[in-house]
MINU-810615 format. One record per residue (C-alpha): residue number from 1; residue in one letter; chain; y, z, x. Coordinates in steps of 0.1 Angstrom, whole numbers. Example, Ala and Ser with C-alpha at 12.3 -4.5 7.8 and 13.67 -1.06 7.14 Angstrom:
% MINU-810615
<pt><seq>1</seq><type>a</type><mol>A</mol><yy>-45</yy><zz>78</zz><xx>123</xx></pt>
<pt><seq>2</seq><type>s</type><mol>A</mol><yy>-11</yy><zz>71</zz><xx>137</xx></pt>
This chain:
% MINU-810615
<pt><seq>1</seq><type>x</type><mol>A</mol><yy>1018</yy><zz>1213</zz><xx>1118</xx></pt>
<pt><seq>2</seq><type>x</type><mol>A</mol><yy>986</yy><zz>1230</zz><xx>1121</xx></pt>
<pt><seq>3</seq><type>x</type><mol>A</mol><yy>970</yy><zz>1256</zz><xx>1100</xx></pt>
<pt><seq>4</seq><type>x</type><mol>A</mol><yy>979</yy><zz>1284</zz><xx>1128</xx></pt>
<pt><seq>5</seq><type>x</type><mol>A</mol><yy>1016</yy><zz>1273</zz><xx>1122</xx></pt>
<pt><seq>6</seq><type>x</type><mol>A</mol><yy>1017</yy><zz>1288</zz><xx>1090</xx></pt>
<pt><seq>7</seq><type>x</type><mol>A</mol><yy>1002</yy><zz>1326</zz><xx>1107</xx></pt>
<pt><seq>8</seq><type>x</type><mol>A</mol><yy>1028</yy><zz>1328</zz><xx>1137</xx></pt>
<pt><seq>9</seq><type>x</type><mol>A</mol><yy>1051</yy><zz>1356</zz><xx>1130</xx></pt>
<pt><seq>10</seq><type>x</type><mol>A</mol><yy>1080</yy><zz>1333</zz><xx>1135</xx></pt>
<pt><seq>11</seq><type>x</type><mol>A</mol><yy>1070</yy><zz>1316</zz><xx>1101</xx></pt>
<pt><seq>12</seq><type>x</type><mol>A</mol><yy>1077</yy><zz>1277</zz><xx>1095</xx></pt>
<pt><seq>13</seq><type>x</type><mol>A</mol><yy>1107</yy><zz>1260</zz><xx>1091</xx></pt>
<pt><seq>14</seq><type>x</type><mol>A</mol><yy>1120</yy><zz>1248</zz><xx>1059</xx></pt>
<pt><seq>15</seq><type>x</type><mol>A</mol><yy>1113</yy><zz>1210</zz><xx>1054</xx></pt>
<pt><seq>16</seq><type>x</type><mol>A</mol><yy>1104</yy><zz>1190</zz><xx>1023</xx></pt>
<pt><seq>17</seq><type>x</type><mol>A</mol><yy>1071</yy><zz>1175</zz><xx>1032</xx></pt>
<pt><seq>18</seq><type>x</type><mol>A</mol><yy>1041</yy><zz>1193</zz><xx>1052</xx></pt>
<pt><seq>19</seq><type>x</type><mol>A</mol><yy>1015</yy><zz>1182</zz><xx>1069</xx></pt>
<pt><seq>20</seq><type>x</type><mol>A</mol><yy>988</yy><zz>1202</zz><xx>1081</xx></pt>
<pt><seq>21</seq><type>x</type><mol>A</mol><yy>962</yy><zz>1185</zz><xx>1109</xx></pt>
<pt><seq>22</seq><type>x</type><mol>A</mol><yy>937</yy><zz>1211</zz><xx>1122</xx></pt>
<pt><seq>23</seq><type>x</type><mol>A</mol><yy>935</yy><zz>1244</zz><xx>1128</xx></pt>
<pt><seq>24</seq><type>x</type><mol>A</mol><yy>952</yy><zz>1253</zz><xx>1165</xx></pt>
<pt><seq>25</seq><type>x</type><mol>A</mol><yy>987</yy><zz>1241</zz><xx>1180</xx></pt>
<pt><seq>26</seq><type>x</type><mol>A</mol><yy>985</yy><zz>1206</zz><xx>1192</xx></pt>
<pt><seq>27</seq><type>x</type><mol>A</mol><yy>959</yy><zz>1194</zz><xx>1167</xx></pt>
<pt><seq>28</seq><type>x</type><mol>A</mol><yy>987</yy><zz>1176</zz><xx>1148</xx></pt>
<pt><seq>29</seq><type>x</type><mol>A</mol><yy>1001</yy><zz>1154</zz><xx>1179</xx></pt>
<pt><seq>30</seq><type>x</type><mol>A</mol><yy>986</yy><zz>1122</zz><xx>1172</xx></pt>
<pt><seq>31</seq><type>x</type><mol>A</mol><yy>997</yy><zz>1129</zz><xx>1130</xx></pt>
<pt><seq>32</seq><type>x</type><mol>A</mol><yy>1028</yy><zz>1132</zz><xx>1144</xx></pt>
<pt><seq>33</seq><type>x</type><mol>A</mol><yy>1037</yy><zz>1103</zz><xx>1167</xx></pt>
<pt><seq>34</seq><type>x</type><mol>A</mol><yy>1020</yy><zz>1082</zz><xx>1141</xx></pt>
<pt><seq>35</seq><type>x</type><mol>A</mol><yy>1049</yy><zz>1096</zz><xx>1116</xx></pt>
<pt><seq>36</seq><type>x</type><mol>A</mol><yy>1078</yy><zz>1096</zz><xx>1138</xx></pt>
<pt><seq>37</seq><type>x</type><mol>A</mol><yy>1101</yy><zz>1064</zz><xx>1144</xx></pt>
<pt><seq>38</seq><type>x</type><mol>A</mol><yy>1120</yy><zz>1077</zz><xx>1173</xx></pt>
<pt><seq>39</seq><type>x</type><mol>A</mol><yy>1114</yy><zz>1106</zz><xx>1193</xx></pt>
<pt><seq>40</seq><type>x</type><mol>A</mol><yy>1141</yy><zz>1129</zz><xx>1216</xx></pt>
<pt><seq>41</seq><type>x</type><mol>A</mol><yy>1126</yy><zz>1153</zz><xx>1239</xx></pt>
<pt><seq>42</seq><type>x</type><mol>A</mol><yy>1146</yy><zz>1183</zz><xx>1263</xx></pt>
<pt><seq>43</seq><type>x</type><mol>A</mol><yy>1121</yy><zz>1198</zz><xx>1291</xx></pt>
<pt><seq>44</seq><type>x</type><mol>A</mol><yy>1089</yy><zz>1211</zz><xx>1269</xx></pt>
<pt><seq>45</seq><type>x</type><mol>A</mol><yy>1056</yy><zz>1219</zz><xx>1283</xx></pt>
<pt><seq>46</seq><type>x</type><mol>A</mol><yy>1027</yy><zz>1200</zz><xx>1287</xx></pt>
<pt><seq>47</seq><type>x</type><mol>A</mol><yy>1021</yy><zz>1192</zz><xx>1249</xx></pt>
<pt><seq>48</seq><type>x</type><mol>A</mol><yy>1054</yy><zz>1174</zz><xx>1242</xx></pt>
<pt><seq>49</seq><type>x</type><mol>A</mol><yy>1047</yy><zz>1153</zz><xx>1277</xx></pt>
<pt><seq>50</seq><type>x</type><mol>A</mol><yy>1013</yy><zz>1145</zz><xx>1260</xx></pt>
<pt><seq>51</seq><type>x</type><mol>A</mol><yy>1030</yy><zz>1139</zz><xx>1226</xx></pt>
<pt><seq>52</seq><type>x</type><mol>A</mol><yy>1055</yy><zz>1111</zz><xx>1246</xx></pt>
<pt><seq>53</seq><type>x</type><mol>A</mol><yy>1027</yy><zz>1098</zz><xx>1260</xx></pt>
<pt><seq>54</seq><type>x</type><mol>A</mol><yy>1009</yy><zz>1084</zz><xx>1229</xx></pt>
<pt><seq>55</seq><type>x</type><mol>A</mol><yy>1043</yy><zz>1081</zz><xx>1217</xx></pt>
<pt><seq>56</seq><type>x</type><mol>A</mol><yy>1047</yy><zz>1052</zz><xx>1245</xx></pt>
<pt><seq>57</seq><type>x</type><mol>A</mol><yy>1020</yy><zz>1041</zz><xx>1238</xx></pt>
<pt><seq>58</seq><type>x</type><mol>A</mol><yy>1023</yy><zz>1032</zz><xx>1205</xx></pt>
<pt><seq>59</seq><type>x</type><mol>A</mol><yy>1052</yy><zz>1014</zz><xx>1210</xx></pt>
<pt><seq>60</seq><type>x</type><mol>A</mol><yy>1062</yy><zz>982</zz><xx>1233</xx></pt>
<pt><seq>61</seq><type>x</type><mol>A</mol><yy>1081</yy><zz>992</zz><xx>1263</xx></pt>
<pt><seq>62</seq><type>x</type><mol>A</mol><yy>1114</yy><zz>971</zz><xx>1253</xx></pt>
<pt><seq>63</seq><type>x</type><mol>A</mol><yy>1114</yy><zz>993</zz><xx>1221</xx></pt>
<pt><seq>64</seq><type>x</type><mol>A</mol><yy>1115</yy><zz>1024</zz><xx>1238</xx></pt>
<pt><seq>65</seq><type>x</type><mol>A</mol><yy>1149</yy><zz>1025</zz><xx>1253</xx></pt>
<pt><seq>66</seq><type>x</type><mol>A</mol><yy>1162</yy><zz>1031</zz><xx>1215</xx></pt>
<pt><seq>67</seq><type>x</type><mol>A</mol><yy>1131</yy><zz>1046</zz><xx>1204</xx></pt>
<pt><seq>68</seq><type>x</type><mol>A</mol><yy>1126</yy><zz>1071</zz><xx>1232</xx></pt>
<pt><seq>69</seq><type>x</type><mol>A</mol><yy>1155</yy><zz>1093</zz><xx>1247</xx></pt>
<pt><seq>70</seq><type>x</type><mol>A</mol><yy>1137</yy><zz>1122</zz><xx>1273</xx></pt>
<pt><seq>71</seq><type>x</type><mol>A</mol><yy>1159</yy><zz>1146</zz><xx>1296</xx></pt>
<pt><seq>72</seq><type>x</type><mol>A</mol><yy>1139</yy><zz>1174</zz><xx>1319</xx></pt>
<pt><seq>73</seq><type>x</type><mol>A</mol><yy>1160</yy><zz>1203</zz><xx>1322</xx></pt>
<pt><seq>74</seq><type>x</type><mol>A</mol><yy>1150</yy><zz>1237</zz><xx>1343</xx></pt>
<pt><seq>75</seq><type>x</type><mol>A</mol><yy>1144</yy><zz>1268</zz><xx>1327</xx></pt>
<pt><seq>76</seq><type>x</type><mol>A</mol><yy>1165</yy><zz>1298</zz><xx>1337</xx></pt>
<pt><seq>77</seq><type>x</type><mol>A</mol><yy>1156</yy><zz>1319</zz><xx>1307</xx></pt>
<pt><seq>78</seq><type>x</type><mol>A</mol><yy>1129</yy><zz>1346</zz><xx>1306</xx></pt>
């Protein structure tokens, strides 16, 4: 999470550890793959593609097919 997390009206989600990395969205990615042992991701914009990428990166290829699960989806929503 970044420090602007914590000022979006939305607010933060409960969780029992923080970590803040930086001061704008995006900041935290590379925190964040570092932390993470598996990651899932459904559509998303350009910063969870970026986030996968270093995520594949960190990790040998024959890992990733229990490591890494991605689906693209469309958006029909506003």
């Amino acid at each position: 999470m970044t420090s602007q997390a914590l000022r979006v009206r939305a607010g933060v989600f409960a969780c029992d550890k923080k970590i803040i990395v930086g001061e704008r969205f995006g900041d935290e990615s590379e925190a964040f793959v570092a932390y993470i042992d598996g990651m899932i991701r459904i559509g998303g914009g350009p910063q969870s593609r970026r986030e996968v990428e270093l995520f594949k990166a960190l990790h040998p290829a024959p890992e990733l097919s229990r490591r890494l699960l991605e689906e693209e989806v469309d958006w029909y929503g506003k």
